[in-house]
DSSP file (Angstrom, degrees, kcal/mol; ACC not computed):
  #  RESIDUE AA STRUCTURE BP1 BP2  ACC     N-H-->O    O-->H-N    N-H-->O    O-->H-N    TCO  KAPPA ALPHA  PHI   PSI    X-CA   Y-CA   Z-CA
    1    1 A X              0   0    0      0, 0.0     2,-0.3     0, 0.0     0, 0.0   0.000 360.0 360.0 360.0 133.2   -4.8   30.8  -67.7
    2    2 A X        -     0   0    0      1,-0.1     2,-0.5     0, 0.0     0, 0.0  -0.599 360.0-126.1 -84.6 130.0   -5.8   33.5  -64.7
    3    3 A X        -     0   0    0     -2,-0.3     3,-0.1     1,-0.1    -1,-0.1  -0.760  30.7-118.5 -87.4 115.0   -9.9   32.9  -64.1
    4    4 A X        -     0   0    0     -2,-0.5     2,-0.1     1,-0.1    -1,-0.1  -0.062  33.3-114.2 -20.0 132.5  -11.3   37.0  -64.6
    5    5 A X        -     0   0    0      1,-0.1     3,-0.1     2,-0.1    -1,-0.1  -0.336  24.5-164.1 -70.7 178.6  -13.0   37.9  -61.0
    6    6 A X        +     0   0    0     -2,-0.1     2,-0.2    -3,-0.1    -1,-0.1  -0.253  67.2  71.1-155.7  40.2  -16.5   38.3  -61.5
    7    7 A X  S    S-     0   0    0      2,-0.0     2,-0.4   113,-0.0    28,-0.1  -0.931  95.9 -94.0-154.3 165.6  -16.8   40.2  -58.1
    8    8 A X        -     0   0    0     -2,-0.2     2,-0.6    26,-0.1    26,-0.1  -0.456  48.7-172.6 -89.3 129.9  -15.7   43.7  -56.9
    9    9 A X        -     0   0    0     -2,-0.4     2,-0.4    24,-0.1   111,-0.2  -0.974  12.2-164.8-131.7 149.3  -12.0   43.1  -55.2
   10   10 A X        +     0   0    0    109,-2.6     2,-0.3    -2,-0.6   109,-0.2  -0.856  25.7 145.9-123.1  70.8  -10.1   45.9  -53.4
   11   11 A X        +     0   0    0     -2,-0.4     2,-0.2   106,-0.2   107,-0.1  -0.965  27.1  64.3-134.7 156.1   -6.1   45.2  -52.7
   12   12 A X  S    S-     0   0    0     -2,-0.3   105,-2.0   105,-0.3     2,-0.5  -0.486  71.2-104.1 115.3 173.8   -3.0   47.2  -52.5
   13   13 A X  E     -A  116   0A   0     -2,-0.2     2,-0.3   103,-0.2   103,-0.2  -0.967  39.4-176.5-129.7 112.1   -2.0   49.7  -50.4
   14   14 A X  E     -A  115   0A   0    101,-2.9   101,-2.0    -2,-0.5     2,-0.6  -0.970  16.0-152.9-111.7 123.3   -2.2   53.6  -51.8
   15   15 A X  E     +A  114   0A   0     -2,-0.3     2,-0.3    99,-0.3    99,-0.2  -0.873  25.7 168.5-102.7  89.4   -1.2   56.8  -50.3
   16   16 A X  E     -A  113   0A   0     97,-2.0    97,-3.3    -2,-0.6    10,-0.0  -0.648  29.5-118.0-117.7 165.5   -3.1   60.0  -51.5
   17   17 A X  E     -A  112   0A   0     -2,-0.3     8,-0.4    95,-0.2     2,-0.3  -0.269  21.1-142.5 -68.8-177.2   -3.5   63.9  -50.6
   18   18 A X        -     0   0    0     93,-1.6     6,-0.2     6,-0.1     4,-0.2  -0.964  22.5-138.4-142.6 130.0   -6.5   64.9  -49.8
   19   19 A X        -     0   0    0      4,-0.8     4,-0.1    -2,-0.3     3,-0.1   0.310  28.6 -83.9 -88.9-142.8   -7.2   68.3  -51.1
   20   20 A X  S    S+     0   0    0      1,-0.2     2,-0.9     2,-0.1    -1,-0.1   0.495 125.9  54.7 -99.2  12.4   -8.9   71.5  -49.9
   21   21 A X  S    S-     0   0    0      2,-0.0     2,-0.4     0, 0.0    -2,-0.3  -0.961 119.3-114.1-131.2  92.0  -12.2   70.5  -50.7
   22   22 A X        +     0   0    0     -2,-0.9    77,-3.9    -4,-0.2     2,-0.3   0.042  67.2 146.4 -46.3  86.3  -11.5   67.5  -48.6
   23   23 A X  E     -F   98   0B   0     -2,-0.4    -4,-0.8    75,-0.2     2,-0.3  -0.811  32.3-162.3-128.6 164.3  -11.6   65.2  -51.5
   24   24 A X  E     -F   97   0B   0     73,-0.7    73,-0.6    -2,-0.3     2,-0.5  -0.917  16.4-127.8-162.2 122.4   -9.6   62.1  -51.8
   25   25 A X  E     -F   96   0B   0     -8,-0.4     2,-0.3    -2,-0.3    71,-0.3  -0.612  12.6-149.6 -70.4 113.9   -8.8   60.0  -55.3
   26   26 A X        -     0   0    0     69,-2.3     2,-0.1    -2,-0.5    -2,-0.0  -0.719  41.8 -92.2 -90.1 165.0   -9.5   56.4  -55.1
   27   27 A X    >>  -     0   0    0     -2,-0.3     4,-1.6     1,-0.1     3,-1.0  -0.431  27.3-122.0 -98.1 149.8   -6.9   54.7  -57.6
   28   28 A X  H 3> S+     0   0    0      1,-0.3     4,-1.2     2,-0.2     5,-0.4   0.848 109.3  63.4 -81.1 -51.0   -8.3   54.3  -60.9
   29   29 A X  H 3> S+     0   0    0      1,-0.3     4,-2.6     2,-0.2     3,-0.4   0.790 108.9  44.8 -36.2 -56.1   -7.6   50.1  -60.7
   30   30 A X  H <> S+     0   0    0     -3,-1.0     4,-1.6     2,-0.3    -1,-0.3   0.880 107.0  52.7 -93.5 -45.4  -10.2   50.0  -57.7
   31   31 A X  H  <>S+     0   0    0     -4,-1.6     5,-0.7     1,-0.2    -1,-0.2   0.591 113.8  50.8 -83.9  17.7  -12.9   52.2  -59.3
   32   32 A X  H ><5S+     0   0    0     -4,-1.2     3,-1.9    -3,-0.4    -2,-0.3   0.601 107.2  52.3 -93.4 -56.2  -12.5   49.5  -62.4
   33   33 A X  H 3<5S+     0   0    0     -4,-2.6    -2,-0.2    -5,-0.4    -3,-0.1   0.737  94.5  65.7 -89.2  15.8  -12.9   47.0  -60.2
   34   34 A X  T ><5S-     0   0    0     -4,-1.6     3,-0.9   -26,-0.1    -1,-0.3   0.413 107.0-126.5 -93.5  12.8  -16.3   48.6  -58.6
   35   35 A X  T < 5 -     0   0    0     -3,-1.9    -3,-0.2     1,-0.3    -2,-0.1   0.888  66.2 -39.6  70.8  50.5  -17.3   47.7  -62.0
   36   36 A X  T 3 <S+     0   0    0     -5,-0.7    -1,-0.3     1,-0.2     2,-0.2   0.795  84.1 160.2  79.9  15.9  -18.7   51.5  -62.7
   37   37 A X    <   -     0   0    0     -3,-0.9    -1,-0.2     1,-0.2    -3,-0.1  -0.623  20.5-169.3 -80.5 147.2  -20.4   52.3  -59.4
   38   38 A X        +     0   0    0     -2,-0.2    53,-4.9     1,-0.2     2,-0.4   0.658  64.2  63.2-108.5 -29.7  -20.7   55.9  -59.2
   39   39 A X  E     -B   90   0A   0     51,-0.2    16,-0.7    49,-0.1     2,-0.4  -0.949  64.3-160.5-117.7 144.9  -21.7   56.5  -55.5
   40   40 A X  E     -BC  89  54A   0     49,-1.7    49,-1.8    -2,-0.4     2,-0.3  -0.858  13.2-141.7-123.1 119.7  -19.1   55.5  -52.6
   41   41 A X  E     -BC  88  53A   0     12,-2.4    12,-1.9    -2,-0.4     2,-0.4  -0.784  15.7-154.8 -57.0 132.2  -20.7   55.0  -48.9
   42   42 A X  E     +BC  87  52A   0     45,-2.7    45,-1.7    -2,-0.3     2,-0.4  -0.974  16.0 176.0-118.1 120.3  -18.3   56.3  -46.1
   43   43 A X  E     - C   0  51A   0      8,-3.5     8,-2.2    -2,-0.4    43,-0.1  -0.920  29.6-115.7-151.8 141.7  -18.5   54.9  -42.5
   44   44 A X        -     0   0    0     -2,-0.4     6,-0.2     6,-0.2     7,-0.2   0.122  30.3-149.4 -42.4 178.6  -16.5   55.4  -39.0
   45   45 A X    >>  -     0   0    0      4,-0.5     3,-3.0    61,-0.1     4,-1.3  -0.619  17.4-130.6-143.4  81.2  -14.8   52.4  -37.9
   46   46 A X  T 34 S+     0   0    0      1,-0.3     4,-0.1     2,-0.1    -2,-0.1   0.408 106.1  69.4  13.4 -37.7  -14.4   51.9  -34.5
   47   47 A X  T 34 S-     0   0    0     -2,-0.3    -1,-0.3     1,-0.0     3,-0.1   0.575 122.8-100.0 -87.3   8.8  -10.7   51.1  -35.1
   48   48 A X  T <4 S+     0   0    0     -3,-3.0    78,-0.4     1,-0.3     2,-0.3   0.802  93.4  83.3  83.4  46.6  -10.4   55.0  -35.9
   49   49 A X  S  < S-     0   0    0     -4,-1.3    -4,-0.5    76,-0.1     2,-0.4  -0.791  78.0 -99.0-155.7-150.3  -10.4   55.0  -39.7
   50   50 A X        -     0   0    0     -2,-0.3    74,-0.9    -6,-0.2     2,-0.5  -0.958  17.6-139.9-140.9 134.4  -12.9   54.8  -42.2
   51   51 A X  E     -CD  43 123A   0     -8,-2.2    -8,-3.5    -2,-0.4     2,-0.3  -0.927  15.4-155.2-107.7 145.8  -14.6   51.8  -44.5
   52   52 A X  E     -CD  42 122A   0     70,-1.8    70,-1.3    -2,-0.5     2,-0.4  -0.987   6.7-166.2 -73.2  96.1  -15.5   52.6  -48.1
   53   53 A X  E     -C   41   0A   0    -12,-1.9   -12,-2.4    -2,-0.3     2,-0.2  -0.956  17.2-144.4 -99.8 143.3  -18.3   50.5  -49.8
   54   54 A X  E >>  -C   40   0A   0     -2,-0.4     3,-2.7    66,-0.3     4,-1.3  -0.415  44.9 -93.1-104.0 147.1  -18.6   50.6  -53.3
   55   55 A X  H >> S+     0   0    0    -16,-0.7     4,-3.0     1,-0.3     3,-1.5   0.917 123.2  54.8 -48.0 -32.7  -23.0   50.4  -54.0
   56   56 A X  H 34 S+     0   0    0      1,-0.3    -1,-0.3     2,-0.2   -48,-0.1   0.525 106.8  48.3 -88.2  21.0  -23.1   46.7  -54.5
   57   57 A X  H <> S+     0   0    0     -3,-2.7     4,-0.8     2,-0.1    -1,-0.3   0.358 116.9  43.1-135.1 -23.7  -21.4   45.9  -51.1
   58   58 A X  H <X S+     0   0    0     -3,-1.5     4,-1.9    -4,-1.3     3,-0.4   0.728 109.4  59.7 -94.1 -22.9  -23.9   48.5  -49.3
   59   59 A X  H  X S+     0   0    0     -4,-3.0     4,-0.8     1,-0.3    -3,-0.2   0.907 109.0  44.9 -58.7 -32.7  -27.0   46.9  -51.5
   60   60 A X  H >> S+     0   0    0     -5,-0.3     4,-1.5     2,-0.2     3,-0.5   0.890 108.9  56.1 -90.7 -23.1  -26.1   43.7  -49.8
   61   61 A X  H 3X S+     0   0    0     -4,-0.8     4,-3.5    -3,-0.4    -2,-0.2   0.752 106.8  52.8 -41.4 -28.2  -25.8   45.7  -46.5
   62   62 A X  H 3X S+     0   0    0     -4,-1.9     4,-0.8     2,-0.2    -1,-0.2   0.808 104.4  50.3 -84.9 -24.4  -29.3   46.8  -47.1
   63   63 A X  H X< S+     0   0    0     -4,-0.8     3,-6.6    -3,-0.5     4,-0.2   0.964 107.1  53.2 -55.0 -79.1  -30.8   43.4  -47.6
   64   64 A X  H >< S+     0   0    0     -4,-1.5     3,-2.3     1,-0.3    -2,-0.2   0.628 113.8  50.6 -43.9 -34.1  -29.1   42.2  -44.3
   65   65 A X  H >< S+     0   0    0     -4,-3.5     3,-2.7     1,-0.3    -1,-0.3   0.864  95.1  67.0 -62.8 -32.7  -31.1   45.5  -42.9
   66   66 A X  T << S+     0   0    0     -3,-6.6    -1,-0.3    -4,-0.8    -2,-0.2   0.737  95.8  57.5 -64.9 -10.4  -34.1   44.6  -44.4
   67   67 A X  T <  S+     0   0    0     -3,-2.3     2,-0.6    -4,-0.2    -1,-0.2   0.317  76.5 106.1-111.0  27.5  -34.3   41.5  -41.9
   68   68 A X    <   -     0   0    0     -3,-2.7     2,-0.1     1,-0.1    -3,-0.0  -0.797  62.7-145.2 -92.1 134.6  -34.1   43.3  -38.6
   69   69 A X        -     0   0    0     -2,-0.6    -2,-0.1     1,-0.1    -1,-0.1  -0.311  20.2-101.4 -73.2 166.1  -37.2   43.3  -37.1
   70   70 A X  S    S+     0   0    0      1,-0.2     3,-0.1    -2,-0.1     6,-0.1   0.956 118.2  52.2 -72.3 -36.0  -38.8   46.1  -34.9
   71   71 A X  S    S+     0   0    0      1,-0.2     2,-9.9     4,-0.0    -1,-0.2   0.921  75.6 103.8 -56.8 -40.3  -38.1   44.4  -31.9
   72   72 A X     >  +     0   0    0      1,-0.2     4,-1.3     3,-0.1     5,-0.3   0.237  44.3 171.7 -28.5  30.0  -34.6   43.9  -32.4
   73   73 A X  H  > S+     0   0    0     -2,-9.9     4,-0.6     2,-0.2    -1,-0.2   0.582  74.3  39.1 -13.4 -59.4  -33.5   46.6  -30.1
   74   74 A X  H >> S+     0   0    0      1,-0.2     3,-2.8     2,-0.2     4,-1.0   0.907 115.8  57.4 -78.4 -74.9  -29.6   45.9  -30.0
   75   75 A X  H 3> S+     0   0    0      1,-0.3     4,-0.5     2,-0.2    -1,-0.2   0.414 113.3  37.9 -16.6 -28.8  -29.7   45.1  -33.8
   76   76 A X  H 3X S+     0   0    0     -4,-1.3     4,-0.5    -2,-0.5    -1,-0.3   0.527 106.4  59.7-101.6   0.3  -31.1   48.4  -34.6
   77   77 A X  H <X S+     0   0    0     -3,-2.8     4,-1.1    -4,-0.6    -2,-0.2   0.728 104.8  50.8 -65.9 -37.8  -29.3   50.1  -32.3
   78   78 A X  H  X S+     0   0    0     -4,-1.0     4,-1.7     1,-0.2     5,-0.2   0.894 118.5  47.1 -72.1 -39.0  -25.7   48.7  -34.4
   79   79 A X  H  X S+     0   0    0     -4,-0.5     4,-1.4    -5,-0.3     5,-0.3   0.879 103.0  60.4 -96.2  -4.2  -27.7   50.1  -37.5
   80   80 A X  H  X S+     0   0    0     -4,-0.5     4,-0.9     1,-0.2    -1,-0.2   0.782 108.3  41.2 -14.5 -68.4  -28.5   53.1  -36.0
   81   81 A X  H  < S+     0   0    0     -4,-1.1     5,-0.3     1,-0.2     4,-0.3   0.545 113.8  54.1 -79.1 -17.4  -25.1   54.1  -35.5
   82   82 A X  H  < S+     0   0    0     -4,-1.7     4,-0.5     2,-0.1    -2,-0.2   0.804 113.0  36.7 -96.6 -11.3  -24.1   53.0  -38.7
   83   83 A X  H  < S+     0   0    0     -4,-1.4    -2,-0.1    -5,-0.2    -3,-0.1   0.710 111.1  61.1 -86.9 -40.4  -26.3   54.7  -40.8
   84   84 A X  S  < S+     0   0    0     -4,-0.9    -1,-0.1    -5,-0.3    -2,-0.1   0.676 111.9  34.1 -72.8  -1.9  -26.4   57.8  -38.9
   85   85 A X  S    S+     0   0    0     -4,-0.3    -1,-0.2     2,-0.0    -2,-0.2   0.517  97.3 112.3-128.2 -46.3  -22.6   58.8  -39.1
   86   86 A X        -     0   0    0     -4,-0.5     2,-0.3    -5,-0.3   -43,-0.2   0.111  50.3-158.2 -33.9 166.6  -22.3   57.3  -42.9
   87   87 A X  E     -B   42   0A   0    -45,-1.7   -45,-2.7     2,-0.0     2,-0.5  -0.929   3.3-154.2-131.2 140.4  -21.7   59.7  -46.0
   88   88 A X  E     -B   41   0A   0     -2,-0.3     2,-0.4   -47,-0.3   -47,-0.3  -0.937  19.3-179.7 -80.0 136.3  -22.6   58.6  -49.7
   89   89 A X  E     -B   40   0A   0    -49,-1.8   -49,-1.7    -2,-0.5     2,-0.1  -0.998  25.3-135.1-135.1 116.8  -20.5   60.5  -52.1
   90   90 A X  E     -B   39   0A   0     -2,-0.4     2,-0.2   -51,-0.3   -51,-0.2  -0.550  29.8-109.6 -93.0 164.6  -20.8   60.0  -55.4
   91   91 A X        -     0   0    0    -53,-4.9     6,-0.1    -2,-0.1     2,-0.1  -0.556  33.5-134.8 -95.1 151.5  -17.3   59.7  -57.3
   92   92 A X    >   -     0   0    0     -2,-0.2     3,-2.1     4,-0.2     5,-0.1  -0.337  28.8 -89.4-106.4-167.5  -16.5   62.6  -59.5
   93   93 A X  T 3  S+     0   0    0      1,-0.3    -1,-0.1     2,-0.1    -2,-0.1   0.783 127.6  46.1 -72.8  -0.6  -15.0   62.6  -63.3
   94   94 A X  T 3  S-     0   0    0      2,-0.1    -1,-0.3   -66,-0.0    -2,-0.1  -0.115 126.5 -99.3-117.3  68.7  -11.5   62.5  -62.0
   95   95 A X    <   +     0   0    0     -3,-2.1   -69,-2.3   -70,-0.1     2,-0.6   0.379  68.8 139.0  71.6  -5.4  -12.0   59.9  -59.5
   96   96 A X  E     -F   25   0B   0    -71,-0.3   -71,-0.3     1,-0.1    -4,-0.2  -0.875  37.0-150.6 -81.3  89.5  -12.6   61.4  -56.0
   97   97 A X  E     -F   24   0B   0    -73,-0.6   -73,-0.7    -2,-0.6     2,-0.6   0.320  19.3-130.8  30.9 136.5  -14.6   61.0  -53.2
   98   98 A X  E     -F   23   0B   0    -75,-0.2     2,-0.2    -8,-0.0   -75,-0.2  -0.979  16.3-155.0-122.0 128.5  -15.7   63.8  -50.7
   99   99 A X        -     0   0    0    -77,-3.9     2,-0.1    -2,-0.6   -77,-0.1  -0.654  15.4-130.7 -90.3 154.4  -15.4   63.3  -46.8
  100  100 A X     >  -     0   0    0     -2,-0.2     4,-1.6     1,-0.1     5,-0.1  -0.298  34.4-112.1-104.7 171.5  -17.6   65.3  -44.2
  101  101 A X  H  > S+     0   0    0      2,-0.2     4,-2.3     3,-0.2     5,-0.4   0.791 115.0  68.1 -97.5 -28.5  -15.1   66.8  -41.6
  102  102 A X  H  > S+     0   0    0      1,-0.2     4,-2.8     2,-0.2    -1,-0.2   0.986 105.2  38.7 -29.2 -77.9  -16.6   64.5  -39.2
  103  103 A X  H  > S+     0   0    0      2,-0.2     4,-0.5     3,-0.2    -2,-0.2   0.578 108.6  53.9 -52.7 -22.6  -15.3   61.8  -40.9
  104  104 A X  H >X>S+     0   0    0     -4,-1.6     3,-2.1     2,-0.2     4,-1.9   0.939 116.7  48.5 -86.9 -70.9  -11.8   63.1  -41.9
  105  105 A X  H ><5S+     0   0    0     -4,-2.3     3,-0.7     1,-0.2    -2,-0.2   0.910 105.7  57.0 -37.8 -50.7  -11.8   63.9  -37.5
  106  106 A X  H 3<5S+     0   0    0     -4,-2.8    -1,-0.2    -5,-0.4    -3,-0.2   0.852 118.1  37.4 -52.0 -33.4  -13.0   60.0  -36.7
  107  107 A X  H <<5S-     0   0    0     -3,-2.1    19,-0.7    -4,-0.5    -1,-0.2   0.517 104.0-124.7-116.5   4.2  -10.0   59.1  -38.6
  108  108 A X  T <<5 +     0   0    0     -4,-1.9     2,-1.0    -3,-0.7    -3,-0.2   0.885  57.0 151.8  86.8  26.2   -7.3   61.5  -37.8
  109  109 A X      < +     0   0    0     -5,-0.8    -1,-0.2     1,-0.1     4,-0.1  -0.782   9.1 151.3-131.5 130.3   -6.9   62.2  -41.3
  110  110 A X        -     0   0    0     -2,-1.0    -1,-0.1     2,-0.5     3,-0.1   0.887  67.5 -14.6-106.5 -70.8   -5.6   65.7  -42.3
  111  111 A X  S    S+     0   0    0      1,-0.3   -93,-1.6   -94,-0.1     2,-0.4   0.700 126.1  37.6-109.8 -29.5   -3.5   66.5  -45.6
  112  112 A X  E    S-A   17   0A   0    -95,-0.3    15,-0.6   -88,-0.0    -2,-0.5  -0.998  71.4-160.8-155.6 125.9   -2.5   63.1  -46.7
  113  113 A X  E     -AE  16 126A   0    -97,-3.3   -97,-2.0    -2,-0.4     2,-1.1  -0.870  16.0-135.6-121.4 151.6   -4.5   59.6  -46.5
  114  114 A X  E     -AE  15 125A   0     11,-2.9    11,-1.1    -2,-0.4     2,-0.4  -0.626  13.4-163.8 -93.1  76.5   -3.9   55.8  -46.7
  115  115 A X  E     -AE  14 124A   0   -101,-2.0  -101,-2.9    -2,-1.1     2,-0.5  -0.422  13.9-175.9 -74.5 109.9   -6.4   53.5  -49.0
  116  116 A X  E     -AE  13 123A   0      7,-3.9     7,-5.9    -2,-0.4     2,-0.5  -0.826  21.5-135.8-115.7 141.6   -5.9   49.9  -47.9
  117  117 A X  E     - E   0 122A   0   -105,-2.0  -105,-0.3    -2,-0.5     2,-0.3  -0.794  21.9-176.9 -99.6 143.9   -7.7   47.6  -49.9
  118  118 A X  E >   - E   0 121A   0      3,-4.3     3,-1.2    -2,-0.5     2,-0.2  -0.711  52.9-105.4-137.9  91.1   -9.8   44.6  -47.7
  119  119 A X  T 3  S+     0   0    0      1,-0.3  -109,-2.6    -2,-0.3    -1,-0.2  -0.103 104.4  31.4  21.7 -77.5  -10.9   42.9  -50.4
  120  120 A X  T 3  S+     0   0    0     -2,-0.2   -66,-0.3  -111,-0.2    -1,-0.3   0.930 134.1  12.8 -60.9 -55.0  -14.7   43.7  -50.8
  121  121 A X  E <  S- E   0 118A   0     -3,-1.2    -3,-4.3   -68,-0.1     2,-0.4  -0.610  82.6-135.2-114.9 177.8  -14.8   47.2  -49.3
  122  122 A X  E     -DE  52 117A   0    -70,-1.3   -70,-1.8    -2,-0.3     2,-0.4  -0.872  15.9-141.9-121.4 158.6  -11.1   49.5  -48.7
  123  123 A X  E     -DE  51 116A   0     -7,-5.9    -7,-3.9    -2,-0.4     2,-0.3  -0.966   5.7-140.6-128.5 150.8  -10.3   51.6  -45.4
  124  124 A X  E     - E   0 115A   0    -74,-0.9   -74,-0.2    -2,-0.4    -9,-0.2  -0.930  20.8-173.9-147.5 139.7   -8.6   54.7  -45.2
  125  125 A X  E     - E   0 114A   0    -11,-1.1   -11,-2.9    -2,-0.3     2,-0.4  -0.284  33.1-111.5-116.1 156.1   -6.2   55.5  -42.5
  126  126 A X  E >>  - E   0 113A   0    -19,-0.7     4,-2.1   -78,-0.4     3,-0.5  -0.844  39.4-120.6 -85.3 138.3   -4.4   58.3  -41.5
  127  127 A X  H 3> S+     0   0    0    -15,-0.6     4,-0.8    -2,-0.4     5,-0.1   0.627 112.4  46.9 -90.2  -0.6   -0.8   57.5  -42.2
  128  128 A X  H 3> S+     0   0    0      2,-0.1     4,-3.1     3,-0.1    -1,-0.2   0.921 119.1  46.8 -62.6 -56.7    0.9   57.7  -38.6
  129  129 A X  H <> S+     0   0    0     -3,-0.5     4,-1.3     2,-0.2    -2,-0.2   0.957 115.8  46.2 -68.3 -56.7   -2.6   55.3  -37.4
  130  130 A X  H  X>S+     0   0    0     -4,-2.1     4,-2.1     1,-0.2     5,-0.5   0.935 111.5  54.1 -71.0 -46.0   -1.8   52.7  -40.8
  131  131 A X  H  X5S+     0   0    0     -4,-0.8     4,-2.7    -5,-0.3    -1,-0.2   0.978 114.4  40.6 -52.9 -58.6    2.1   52.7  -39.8
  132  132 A X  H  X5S+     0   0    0     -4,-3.1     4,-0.6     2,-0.2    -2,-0.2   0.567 118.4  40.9 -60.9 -24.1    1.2   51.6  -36.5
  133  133 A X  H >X5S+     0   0    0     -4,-1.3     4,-2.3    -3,-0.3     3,-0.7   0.952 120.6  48.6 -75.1 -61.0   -1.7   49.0  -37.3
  134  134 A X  H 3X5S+     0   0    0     -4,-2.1     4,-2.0     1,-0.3    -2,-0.2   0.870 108.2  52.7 -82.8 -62.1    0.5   47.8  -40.3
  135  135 A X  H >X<S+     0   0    0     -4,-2.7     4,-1.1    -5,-0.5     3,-0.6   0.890 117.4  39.5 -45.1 -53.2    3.8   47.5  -38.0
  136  136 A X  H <X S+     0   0    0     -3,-0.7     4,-1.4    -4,-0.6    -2,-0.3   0.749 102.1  67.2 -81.1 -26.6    1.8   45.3  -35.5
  137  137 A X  H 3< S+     0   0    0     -4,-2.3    -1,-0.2     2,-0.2    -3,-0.2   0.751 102.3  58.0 -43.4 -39.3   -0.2   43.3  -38.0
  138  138 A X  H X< S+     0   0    0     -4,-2.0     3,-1.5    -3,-0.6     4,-0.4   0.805  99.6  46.6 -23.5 -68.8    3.0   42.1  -38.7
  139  139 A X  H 3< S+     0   0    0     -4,-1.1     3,-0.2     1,-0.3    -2,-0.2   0.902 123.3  35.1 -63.6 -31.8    4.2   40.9  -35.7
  140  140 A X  T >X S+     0   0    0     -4,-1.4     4,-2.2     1,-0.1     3,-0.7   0.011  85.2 110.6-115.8  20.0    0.9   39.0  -35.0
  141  141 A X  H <> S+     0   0    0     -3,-1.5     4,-3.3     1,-0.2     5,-0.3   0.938  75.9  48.1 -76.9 -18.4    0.2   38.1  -38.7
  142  142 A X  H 34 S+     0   0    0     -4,-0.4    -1,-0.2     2,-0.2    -4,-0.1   0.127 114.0  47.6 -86.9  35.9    0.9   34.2  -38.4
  143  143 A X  H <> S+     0   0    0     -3,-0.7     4,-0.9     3,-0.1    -1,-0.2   0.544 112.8  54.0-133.3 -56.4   -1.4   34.0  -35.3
  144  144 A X  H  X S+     0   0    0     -4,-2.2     4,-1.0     2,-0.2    -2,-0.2   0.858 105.0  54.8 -40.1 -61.6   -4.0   36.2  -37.5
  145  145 A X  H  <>S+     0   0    0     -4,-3.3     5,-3.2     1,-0.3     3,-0.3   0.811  97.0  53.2 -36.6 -53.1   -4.0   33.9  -40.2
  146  146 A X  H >45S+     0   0    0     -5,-0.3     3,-1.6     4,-0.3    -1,-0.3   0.836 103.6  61.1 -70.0 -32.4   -4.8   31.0  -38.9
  147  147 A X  H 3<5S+     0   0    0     -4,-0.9    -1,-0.2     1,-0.3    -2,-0.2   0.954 113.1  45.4 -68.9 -34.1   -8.2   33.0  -37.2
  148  148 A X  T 3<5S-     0   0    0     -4,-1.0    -1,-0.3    -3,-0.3    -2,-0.2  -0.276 122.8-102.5 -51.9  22.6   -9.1   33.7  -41.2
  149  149 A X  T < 5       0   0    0     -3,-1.6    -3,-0.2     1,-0.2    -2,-0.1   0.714 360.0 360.0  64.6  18.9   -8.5   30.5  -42.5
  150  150 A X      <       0   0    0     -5,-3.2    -4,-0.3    -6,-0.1    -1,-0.2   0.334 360.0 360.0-118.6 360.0   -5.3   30.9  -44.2
């Protein structure tokens, strides 16, 4: 018998437009498993795509925030930057998301986007930049593993 998750999980790999209202459907399977969260958090990524957190995955960001101190310079500098560039978007009835054009630039991502699921939160990639991660992820996955524990 398969033990029900009892936590939000995010896998597969999906390929959607993104329309003229720069809106983008997350796949119906993933906003089921955000267990009914309505509002999406959007934030750059350094590797030049975008993370998704679904609310209870930024509520636990928001704890961890709650324990920077004022002094903490470089620790409030990282949430600085992450807060200040984020989007919340709440998801609409037929499932979509809206991206700021910031964010659609940060990640290169024009007509057509890539939702890769990373368990807790998903990224989405522009699909030239995900062929090219994906292809080399490959090559280096058994090397990778082992740095995750598998």
């Amino acid at each position: 018998m398969v033990k029900a998750l009892t936590r939000t999980v995010f896998v597969g790999t999906f390929r959607h437009s993104v329309d003229e209202k720069k809106r983008v459907a997350i796949p119906a399977k993933w906003r089921a498993a955000a267990k009914g969260s309505q509002e999406f958090y959007v934030l750059p990524d350094p590797k030049n795509c975008l993370v998704v957190l679904p609310a209870s995955a930024m509520e636990k960001m928001l704890e961890r925030a709650d324990d920077i101190s004022i002094g903490e310079y470089e620790r409030r500098d990282v949430l600085r930057l992450i807060a200040s560039r984020a989007h919340g978007s709440p998801c609409d009835k037929q499932g979509r998301i809206a991206l700021t054009d910031e964010l659609l630039g940060h990640a290169g991502v024009d007509k057509e986007a890539v939702l890769v699921g990373m368990l807790t939160r998903f990224e989405i990639w522009s699909p030239a930049r995900w062929a090219e991660v994906d292809r080399n992820a490959m090559q280096k996955f058994s090397e990778a593993a082992k740095q995750v524990g598998l």
